[in-house]
C-alpha positions in Angstrom: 8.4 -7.0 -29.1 7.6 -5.7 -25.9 8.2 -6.6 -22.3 6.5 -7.3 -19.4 9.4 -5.7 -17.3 10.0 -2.1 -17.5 13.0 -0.4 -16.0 13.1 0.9 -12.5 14.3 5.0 -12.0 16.1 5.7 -9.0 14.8 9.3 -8.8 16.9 9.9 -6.2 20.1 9.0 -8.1 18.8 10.5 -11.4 20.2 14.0 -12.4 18.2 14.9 -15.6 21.0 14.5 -18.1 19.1 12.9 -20.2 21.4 10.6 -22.1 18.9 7.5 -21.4 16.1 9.5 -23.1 18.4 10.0 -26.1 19.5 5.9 -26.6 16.4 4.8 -26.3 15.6 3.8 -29.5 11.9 3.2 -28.8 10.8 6.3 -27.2 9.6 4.7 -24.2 11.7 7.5 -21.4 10.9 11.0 -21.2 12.2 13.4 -18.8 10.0 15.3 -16.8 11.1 18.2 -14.6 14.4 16.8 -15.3 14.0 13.5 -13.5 14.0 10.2 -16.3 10.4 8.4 -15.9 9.2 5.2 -18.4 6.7 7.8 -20.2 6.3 5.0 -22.5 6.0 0.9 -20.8 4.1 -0.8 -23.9 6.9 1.1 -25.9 9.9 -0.6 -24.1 11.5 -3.8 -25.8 14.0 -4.2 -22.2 16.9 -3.8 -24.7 19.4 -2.5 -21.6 20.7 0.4 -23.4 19.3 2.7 -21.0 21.1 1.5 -18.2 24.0 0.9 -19.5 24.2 4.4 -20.7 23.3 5.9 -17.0 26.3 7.8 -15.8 25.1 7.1 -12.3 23.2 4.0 -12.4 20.0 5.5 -11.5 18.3 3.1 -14.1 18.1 -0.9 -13.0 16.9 -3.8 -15.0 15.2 -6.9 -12.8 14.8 -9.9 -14.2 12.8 -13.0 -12.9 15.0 -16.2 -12.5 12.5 -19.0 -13.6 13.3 -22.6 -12.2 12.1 -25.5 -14.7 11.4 -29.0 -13.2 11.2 -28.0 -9.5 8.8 -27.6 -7.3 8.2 -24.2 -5.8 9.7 -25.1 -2.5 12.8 -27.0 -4.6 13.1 -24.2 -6.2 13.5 -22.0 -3.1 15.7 -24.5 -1.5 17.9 -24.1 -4.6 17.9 -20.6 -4.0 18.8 -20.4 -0.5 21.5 -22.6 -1.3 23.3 -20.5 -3.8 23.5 -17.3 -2.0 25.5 -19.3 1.4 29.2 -18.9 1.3 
């Protein structure tokens, strides 16, 4: 199964150890002049593992929130809603 996501490499946080190039299970990183890139995108199945093994969180996962049975502008209401204090 693959994803239409793929994970986003903070190059500037990145220091080449490599460790997310090793867990990924599906070949889909690669390091390249020790920086981490997604040498791979049809490859990744979004399973996490590489950012969870990041020792300095230079890899993110995004995810889309999806809102069923709203309109679009209910739907941003909503939104702007949760994130007030």
């Amino acid at each position: 199964m693959t994803s239409d996501f793929i994970p986003e490499i903070d190059l500037s946080r990145c220091i080449g150890c490599e460790l997310c190039v090793r867990v990924c299970s599906t070949g889909a990183l690669a390091l390249i002049e020790n920086i981490a890139v997604v040498a791979y995108p049809e490859a990744c199945t979004y399973s996490g593992v590489c950012q969870e093994n990041c020792p300095t969180e230079a890899i993110s996962l995004t995810y889309e929130i999806i809102f069923f049975g709203a309109t679009r502008e209910e739907a941003k209401e909503e939104s702007i809603k949760g994130t007030q204090l």
